[in-house]
MMTF fields as JSON, N, C-alpha, C and O atoms, coordinates in Angstrom:
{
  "mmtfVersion": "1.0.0",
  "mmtfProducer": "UNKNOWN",
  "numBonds": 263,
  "numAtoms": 264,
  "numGroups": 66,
  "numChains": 1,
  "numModels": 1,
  "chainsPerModel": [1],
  "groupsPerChain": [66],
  "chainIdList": ["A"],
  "bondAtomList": [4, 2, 8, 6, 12, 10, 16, 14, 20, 18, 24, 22, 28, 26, 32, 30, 36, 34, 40, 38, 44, 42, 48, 46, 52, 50, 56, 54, 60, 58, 64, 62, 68, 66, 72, 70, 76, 74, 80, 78, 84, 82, 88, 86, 92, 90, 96, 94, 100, 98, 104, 102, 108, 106, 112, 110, 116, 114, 120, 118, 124, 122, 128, 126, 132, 130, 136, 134, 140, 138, 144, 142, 148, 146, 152, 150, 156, 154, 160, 158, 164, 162, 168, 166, 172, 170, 176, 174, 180, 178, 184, 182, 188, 186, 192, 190, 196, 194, 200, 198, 204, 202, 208, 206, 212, 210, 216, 214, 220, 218, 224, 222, 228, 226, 232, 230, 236, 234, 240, 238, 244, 242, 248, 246, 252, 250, 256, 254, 260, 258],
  "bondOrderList": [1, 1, 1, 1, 1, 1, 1, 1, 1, 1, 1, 1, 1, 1, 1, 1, 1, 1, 1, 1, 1, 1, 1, 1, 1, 1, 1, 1, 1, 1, 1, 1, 1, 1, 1, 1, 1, 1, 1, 1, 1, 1, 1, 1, 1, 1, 1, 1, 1, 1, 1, 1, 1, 1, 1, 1, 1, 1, 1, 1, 1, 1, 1, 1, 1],
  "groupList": [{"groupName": "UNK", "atomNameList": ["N", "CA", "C", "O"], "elementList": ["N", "C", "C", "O"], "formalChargeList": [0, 0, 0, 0], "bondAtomList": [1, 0, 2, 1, 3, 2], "bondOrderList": [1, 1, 2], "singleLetterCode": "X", "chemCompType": "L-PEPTIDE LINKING"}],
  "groupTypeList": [0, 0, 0, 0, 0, 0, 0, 0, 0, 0, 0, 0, 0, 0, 0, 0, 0, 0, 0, 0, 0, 0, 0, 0, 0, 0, 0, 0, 0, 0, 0, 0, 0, 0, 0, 0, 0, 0, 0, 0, 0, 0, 0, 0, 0, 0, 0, 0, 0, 0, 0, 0, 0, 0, 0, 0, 0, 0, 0, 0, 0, 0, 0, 0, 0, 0],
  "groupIdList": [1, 2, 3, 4, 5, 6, 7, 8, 9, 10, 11, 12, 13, 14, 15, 16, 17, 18, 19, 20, 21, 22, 23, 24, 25, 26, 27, 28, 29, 30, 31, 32, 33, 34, 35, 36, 37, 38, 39, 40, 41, 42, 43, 44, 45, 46, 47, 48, 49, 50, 51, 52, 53, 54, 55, 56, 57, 58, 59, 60, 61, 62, 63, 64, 65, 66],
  "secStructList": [7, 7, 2, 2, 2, 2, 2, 1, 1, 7, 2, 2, 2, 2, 2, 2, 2, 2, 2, 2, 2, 2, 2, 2, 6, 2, 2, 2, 2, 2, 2, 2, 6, 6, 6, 7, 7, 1, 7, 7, 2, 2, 2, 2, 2, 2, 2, 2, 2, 2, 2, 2, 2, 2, 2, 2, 2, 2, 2, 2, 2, 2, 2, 2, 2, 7],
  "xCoordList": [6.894, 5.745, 4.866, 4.355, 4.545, 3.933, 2.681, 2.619, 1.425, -0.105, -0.117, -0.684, 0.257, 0.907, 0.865, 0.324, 1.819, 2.477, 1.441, 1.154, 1.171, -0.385, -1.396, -2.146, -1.759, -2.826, -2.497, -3.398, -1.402, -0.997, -0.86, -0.58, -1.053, -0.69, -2.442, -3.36, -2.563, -4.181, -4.557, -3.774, -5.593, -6.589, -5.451, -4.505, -5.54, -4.967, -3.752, -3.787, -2.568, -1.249, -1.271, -0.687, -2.672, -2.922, -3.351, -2.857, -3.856, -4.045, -2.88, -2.835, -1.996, -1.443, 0.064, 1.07, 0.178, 0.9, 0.133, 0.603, -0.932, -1.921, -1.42, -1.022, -1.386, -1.353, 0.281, 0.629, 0.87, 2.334, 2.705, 3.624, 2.063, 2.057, 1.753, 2.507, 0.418, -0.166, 1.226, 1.967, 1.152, 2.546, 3.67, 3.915, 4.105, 5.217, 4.63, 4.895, 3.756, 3.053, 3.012, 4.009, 2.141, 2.684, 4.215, 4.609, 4.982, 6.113, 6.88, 7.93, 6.793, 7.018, 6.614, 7.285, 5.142, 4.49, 5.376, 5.975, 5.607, 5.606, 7.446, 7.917, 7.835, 9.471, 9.575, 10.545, 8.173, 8.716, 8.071, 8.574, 7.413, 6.927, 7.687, 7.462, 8.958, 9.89, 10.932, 11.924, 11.019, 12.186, 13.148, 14.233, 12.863, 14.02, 13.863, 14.558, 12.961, 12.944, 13.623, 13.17, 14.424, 15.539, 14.645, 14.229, 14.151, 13.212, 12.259, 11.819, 11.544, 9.959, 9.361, 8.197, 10.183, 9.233, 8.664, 7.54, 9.337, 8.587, 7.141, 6.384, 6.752, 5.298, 4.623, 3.724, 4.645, 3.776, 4.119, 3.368, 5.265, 5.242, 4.438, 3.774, 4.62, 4.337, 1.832, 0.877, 2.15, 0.463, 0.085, -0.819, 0.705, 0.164, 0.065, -0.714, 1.228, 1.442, 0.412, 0.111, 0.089, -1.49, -2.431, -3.093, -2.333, -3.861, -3.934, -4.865, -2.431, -2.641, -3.101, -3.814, -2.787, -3.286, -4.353, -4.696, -5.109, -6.841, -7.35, -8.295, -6.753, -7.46, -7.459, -8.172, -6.59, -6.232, -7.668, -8.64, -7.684, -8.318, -10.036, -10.946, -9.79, -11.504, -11.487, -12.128, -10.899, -11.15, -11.433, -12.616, -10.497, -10.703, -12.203, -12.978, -12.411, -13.74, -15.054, -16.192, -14.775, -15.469, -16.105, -17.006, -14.939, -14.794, -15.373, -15.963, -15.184, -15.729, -17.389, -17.93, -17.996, -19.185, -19.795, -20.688, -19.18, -20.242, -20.022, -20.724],
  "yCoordList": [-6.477, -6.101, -7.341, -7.716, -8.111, -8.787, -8.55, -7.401, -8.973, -8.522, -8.942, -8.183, -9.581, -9.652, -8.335, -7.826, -8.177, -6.879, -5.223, -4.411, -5.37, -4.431, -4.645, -3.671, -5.696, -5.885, -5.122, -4.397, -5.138, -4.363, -2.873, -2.154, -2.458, -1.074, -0.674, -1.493, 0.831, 1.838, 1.849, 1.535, 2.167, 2.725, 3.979, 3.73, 4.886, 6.117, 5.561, 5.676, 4.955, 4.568, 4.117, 4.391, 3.081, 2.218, 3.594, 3.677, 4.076, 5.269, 6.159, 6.542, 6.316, 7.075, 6.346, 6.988, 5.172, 4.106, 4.523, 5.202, 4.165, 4.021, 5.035, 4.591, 6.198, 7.323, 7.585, 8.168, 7.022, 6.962, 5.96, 6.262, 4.681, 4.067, 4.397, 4.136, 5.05, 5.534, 6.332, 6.176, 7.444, 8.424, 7.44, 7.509, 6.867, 5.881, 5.562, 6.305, 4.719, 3.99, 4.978, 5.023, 5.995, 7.397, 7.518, 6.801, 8.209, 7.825, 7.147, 7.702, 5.691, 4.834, 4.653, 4.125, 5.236, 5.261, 5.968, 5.631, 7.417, 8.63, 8.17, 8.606, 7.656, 7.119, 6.312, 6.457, 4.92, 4.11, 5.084, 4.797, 5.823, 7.035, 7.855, 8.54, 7.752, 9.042, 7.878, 8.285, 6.739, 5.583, 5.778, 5.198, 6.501, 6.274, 5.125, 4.953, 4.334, 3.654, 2.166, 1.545, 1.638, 0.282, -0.742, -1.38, -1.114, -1.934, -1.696, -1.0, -2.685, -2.61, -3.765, -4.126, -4.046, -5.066, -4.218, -4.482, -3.214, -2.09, -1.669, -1.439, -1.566, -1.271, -2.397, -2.196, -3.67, -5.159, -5.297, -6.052, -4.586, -4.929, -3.656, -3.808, -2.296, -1.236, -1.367, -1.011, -2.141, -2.565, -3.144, -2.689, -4.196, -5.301, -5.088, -5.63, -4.058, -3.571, -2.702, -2.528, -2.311, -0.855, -1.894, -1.897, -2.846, -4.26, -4.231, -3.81, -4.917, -5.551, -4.589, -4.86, -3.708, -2.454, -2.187, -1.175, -2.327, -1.828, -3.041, -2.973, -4.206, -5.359, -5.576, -6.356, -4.783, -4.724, -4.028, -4.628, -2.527, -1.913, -2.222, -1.93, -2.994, -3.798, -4.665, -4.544, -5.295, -6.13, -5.418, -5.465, -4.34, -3.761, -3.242, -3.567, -2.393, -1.634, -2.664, -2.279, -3.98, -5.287, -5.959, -6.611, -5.245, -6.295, -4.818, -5.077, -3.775, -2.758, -2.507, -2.077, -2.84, -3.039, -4.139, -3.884, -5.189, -6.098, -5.957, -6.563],
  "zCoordList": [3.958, 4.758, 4.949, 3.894, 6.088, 6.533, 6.541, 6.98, 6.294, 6.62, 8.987, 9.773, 9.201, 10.7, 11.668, 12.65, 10.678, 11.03, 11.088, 11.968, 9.688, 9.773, 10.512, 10.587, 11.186, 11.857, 13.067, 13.489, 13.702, 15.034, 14.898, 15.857, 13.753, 13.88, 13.902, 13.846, 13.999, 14.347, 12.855, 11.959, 12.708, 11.282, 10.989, 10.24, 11.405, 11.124, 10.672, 9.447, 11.046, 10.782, 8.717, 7.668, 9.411, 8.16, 6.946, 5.821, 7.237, 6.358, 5.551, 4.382, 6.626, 6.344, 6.051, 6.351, 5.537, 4.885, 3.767, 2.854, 3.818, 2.253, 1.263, 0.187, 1.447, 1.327, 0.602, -0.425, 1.426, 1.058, 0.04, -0.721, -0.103, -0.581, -2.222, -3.159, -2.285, -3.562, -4.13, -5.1, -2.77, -3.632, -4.209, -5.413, -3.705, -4.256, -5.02, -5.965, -5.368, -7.16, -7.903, -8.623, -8.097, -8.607, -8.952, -9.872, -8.425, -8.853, -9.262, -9.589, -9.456, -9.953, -11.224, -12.11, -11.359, -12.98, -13.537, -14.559, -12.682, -13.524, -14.177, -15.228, -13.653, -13.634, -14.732, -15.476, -15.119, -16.189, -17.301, -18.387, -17.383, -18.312, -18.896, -19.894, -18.01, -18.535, -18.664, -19.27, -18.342, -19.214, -17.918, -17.969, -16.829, -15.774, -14.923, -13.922, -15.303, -14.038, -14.226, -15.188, -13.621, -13.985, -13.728, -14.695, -12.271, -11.724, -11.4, -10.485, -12.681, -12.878, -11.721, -11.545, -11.255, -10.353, -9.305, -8.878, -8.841, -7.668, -7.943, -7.0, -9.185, -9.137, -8.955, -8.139, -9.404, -8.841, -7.198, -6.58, -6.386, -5.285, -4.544, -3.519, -5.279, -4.567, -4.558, -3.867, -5.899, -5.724, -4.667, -3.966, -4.411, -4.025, -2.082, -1.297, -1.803, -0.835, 0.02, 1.201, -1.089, -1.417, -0.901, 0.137, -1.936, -1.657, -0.474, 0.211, 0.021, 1.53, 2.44, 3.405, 2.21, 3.734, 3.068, 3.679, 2.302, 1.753, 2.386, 3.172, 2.078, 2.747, 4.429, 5.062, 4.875, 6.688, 6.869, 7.327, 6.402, 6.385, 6.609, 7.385, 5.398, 5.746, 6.912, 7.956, 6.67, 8.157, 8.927, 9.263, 9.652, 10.461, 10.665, 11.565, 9.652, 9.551, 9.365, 9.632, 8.891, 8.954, 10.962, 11.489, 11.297, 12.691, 13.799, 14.848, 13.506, 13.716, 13.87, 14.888, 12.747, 12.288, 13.488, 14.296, 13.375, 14.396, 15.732, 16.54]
}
């Protein structure tokens, strides 16, 4: 996922990534919790993924504002 790439998509889209996103981290917790989960690197990517569209997000609502 490119931050690029998020910039072209709507607020609503970006939302509703967000959203999906959380659910996936969620599951991912709930997975190394119960010892099923093989690759732990998915939750440092599934964060950071979250970041980037919270950070689109502001901008947006940043550039909105003025």
């Amino acid at each position: 996922m490119n931050a690029n790439d998020l910039r072209d998509k709507t607020v609503d889209e970006l939302r509703d990534m967000l959203a999906s996103m959380k659910k996936e981290s969620f599951n991912l917790r709930f997975q190394q919790a119960t010892g099923q989960l093989e690759n732990t690197s998915g939750i440092k990517a599934a964060r950071r993924n979250a970041a980037r569209v919270k950070t689109i997000l502001n901008e947006k609502a940043a550039a909105a504002a003025e």
